[in-house]
C-alpha positions in Angstrom: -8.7 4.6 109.7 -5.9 3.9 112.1 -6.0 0.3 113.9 -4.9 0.0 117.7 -1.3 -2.0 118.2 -1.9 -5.4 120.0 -0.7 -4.8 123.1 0.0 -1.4 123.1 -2.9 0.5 125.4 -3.9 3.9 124.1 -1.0 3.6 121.1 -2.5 4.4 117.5 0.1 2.8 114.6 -0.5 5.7 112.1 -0.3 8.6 114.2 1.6 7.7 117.2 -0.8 9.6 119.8 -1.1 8.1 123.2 0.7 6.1 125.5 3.7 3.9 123.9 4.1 0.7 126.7 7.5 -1.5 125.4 9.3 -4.1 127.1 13.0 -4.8 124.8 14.1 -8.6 126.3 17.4 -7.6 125.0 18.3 -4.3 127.2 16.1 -5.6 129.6 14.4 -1.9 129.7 11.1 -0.7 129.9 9.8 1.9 128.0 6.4 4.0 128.5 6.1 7.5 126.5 3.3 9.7 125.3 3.0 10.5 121.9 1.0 13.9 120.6 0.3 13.8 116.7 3.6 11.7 116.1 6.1 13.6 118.4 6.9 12.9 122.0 5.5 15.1 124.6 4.7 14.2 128.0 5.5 12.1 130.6 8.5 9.7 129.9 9.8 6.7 132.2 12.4 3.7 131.9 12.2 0.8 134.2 15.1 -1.7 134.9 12.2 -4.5 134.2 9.4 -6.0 132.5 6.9 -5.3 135.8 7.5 -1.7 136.2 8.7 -1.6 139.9 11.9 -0.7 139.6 12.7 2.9 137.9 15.6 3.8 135.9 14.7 7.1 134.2 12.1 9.5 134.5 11.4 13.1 133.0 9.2 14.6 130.4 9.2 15.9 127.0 7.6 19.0 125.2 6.9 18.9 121.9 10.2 16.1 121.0 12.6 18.2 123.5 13.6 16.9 126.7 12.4 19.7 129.3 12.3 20.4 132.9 13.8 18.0 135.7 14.9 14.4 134.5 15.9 12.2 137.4 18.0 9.2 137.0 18.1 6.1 139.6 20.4 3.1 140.2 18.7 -0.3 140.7 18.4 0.2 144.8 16.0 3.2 143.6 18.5 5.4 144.8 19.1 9.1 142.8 22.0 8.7 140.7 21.9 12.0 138.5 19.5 14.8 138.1 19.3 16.9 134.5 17.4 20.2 134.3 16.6 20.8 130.5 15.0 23.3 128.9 13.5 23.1 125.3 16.4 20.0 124.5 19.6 21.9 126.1 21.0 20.8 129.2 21.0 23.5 131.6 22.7 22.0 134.9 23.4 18.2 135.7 24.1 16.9 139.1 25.5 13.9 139.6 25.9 11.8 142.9 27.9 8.5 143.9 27.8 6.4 146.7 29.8 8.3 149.3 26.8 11.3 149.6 23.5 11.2 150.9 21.4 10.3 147.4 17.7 11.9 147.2 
């Protein structure tokens, strides 16, 4: 029988299904992922810190591959890149910098 992680909501240890919630004190990132029978798939964000306000990555995965639109901010919350991806491949990429109008 699988046993719940301390600390980690809705995140079973043997089987990885569920929401994964992890704070790393070194890159200072924030983590959240779902997990279907050990393999990403769903909804997956990165947050510049340990409270969640302040997104750095966002996008979602089917079945392990990245897929559909993954946006990227910079810590003002402002767009910094947009990837479309379809089952893992990178299909178009648009980046923008501080001289054009972001978002």
């Amino acid at each position: 029988m699988a046993e719940k992680k301390q600390g980690q909501n809705d995140f079973i240890v043997s089987t990885l299904n569920g929401i994964y919630d992890a704070y790393d004190p070194y890159t200072k990132i924030h983590r959240q992922a779902k997990f279907e029978n050990g393999i990403l798939h769903g909804i997956y964000k990165e947050y510049f810190d340990e409270e969640k306000k302040q997104m750095k990555m966002e996008g979602h995965f089917e079945s392990g591959m990245k897929q559909g639109v993954w946006s990227e901010f910079d810590k003002k919350g402002r767009i910094e890149a947009v990837k479309i991806w379809n089952k893992g491949e990178l299909l178009e990429r648009t980046m923008y910098d501080d001289e054009e109008e972001k978002g």
